[in-house]
C-alpha positions as YAML, in Angstrom:
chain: A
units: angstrom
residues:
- id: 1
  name: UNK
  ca: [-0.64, 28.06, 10.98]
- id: 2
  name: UNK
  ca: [2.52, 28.90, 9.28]
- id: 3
  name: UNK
  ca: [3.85, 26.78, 6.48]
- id: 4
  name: UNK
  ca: [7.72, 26.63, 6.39]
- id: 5
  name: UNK
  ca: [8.71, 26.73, 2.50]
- id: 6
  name: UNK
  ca: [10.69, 23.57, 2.74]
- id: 7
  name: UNK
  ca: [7.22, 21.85, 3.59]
- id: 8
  name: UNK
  ca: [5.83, 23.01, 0.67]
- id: 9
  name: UNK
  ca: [8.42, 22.24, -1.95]
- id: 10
  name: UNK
  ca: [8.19, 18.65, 0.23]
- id: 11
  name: UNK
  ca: [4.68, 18.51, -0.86]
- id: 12
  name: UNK
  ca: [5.10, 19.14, -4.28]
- id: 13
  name: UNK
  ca: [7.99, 16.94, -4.89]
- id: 14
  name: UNK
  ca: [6.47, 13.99, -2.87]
- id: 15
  name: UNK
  ca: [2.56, 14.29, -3.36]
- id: 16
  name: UNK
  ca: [2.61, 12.21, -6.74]
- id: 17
  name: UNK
  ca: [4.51, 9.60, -5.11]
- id: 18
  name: UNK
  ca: [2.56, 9.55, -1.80]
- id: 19
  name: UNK
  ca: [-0.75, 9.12, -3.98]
- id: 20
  name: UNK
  ca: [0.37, 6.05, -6.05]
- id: 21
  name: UNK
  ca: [1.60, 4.42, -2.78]
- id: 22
  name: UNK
  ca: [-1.76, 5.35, -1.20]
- id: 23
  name: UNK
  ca: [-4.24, 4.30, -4.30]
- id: 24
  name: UNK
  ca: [-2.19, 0.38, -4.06]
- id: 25
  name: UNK
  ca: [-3.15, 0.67, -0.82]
- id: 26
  name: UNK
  ca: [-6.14, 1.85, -0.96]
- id: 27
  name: UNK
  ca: [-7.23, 0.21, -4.11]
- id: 28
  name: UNK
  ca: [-9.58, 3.71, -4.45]
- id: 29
  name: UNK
  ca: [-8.14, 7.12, -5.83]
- id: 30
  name: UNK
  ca: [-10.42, 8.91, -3.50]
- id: 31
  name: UNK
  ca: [-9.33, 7.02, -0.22]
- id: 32
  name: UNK
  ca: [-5.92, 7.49, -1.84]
- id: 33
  name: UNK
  ca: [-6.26, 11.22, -2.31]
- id: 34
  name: UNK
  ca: [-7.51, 11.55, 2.15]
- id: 35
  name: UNK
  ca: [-4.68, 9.25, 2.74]
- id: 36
  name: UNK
  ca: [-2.18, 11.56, 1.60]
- id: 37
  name: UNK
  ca: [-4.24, 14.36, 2.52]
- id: 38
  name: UNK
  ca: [-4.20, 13.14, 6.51]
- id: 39
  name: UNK
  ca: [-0.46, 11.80, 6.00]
- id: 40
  name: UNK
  ca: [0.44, 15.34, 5.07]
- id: 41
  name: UNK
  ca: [-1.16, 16.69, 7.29]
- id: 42
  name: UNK
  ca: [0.54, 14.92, 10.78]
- id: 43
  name: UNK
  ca: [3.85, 15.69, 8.74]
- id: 44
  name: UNK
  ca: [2.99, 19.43, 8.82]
- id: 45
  name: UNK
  ca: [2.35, 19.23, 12.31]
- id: 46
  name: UNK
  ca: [5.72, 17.32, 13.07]
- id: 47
  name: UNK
  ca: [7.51, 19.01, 10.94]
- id: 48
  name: UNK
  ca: [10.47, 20.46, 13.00]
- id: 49
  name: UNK
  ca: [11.10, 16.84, 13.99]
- id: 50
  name: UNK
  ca: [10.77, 15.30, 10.81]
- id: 51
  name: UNK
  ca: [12.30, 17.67, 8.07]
- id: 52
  name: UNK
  ca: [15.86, 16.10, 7.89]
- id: 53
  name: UNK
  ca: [14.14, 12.72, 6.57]
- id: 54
  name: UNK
  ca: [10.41, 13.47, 5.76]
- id: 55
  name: UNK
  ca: [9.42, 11.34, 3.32]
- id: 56
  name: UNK
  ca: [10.26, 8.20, 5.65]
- id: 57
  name: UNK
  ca: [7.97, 10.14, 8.12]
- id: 58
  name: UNK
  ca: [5.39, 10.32, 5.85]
- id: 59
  name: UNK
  ca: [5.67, 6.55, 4.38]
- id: 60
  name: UNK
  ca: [5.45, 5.67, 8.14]
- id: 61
  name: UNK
  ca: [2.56, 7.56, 8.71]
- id: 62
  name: UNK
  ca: [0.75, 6.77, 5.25]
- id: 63
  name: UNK
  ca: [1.11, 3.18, 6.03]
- id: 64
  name: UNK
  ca: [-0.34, 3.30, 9.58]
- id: 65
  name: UNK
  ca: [-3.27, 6.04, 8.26]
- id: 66
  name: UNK
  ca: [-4.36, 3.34, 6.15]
- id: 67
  name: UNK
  ca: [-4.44, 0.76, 8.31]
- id: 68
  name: UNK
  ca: [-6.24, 2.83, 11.09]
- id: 69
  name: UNK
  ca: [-8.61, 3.73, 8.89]
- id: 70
  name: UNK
  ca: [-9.39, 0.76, 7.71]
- id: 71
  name: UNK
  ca: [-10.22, -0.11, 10.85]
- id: 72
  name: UNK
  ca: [-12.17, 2.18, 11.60]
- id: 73
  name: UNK
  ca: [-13.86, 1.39, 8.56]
- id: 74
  name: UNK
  ca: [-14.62, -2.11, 8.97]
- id: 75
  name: UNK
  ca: [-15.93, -1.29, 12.26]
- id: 76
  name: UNK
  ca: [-19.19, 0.62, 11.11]
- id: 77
  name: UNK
  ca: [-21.39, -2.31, 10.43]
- id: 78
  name: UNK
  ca: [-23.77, -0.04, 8.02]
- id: 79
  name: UNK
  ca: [-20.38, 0.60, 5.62]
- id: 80
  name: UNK
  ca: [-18.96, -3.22, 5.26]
- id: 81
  name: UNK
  ca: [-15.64, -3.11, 3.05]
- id: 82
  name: UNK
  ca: [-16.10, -2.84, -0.67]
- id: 83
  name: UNK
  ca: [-16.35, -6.22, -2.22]
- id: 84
  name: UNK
  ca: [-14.62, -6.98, -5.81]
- id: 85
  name: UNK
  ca: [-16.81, -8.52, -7.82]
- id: 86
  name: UNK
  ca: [-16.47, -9.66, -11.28]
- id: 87
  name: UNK
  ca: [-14.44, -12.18, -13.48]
- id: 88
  name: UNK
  ca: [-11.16, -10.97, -15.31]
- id: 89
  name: UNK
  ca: [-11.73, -10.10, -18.91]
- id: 90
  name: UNK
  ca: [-9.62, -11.83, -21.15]
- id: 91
  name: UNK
  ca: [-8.98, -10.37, -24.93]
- id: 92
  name: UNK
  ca: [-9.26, -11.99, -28.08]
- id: 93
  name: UNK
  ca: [-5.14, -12.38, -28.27]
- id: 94
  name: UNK
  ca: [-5.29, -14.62, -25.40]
- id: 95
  name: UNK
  ca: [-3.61, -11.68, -23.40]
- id: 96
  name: UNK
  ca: [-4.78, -10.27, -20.18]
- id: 97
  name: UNK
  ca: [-5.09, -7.06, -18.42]
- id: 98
  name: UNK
  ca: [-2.47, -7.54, -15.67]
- id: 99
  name: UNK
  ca: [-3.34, -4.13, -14.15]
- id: 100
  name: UNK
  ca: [-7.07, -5.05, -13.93]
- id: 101
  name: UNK
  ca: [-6.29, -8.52, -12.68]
- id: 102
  name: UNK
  ca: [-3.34, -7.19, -10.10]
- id: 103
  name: UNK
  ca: [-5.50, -4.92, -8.78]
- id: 104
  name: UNK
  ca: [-8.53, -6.93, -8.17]
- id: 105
  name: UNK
  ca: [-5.95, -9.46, -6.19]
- id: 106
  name: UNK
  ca: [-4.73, -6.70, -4.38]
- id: 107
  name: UNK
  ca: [-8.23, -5.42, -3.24]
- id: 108
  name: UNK
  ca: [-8.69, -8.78, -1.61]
- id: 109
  name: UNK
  ca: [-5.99, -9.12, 0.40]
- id: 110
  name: UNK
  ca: [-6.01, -7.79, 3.88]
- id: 111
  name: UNK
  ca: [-4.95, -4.21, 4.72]
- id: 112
  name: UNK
  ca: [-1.45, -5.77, 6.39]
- id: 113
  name: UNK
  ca: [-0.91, -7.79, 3.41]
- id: 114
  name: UNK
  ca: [-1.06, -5.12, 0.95]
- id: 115
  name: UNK
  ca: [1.06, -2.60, 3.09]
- id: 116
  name: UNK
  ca: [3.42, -5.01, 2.97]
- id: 117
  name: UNK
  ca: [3.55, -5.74, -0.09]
- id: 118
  name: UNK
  ca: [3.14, -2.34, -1.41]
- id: 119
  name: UNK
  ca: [6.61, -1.68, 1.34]
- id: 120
  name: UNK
  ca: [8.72, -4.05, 0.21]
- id: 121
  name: UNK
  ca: [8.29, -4.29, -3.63]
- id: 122
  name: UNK
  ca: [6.67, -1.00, -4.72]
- id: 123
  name: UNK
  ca: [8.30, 1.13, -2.01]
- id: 124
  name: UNK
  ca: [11.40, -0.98, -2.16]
- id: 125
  name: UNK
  ca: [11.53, -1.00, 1.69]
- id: 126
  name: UNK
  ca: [13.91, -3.49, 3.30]
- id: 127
  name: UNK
  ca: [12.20, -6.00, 5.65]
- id: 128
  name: UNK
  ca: [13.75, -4.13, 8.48]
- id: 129
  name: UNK
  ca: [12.63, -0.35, 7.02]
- id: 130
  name: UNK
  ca: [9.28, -2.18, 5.69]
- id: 131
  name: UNK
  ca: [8.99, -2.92, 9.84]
- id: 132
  name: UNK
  ca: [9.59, 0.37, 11.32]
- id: 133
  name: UNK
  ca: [7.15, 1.72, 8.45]
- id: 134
  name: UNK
  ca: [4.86, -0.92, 9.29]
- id: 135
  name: UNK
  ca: [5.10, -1.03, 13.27]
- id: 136
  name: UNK
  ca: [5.72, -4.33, 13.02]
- id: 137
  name: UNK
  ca: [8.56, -7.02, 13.78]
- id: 138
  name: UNK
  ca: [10.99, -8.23, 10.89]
- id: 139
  name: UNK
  ca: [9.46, -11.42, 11.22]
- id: 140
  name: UNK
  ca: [5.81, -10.34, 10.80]
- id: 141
  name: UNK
  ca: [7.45, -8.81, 7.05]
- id: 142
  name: UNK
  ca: [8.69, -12.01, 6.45]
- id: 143
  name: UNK
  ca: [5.20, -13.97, 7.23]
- id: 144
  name: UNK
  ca: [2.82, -11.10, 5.66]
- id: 145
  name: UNK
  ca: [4.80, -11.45, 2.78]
- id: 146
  name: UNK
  ca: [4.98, -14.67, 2.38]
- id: 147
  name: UNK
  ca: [1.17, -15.04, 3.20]
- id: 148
  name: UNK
  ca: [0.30, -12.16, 1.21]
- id: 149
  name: UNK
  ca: [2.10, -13.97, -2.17]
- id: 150
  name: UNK
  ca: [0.14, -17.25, -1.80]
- id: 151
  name: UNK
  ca: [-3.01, -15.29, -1.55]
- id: 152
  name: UNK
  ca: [-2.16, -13.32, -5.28]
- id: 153
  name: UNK
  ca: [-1.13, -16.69, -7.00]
- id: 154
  name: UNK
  ca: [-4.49, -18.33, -5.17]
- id: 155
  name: UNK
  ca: [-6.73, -15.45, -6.95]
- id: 156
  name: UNK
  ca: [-4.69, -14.51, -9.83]
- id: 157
  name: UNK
  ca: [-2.27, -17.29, -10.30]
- id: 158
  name: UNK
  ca: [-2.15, -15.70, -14.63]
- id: 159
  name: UNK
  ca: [0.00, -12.81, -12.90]
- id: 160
  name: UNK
  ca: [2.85, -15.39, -11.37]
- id: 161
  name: UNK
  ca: [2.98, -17.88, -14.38]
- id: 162
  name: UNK
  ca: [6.28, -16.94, -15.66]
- id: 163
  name: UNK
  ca: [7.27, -15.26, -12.24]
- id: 164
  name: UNK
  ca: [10.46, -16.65, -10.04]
- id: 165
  name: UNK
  ca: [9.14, -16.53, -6.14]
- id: 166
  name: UNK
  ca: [11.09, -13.73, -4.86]
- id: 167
  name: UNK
  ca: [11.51, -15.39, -1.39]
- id: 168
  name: UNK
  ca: [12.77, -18.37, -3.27]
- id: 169
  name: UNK
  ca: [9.59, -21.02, -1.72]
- id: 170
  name: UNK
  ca: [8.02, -23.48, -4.76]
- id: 171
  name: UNK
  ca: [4.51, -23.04, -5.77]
...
């Protein structure tokens, strides 16, 4: 198979960003690193159609690899979804590790939930781009994201303490 040179220098520029999208995701840099790896590869196969705007191809298609294979996943009874385990460590200042704590939250949220939330705040999607990525309706945005919120201040509520609700409900 050929490989145009204006894939390529896509890769390279977009890779690092693909792979932090995938690992929130994922919650796991090596189902981050397939992610991208199977996202790149349906873009190199679409390619003609998709290199005037190919990173919203591939955000598209990352979003939708992960949820299929999650699926797929949770679908083999003998490989049940990783479970996160454990209580948040708290240090001697009275600080915590947000990172640890966000992405233990994260890891428990459903695969929708986190998509959407990794569209709309880390991705900076509007709800509208956040549904074409997504496959979804508007509205579903708007609900995910609202259910996906309540979940994080339910199992981390440390994170949102000094936190304004961005879609403006009260706690």
């Amino acid at each position: 198979m050929h490989v145009p040179a204006e894939f390529t220098a896509f890769v390279r520029a977009c890779r690092p960003t693909l792979l932090r999208t995938a690992y929130l995701l994922a919650g796991d840099r090596h189902r981050a690193e397939d992610l991208v790896q199977e996202t790149l590869l349906r873009v190199a196969r679409r390619w003609e159609r998709c290199a005037e705007a190919p990173l919203g191809y591939a955000r598209v298609t990352l979003h939708r690899v992960a949820i299929d294979q999650h699926r797929w996943r949770s679908r083999r009874p003998e490989s049940p979804p990783a479970q996160v385990t454990g209580s948040v460590q708290v240090d001697v200042t009275g600080g915590v590790d947000t990172k640890v704590v966000l992405a233990r939250a994260l890891a428990r949220l459903t695969p929708a939930q986190r998509a959407v939330l990794v569209a709309r705040f880390y991705d900076d999607l509007t709800e509208v781009q956040a549904a074409r990525a997504l496959g979804v309706s508007p509205n579903t945005v708007k609900s995910q994201t609202r259910r996906a919120l309540q979940r994080l201040r339910e199992l981390a509520p440390e994170l949102l303490a000094d936190v304004a609700d961005p879609l403006g409900g009260g706690r």
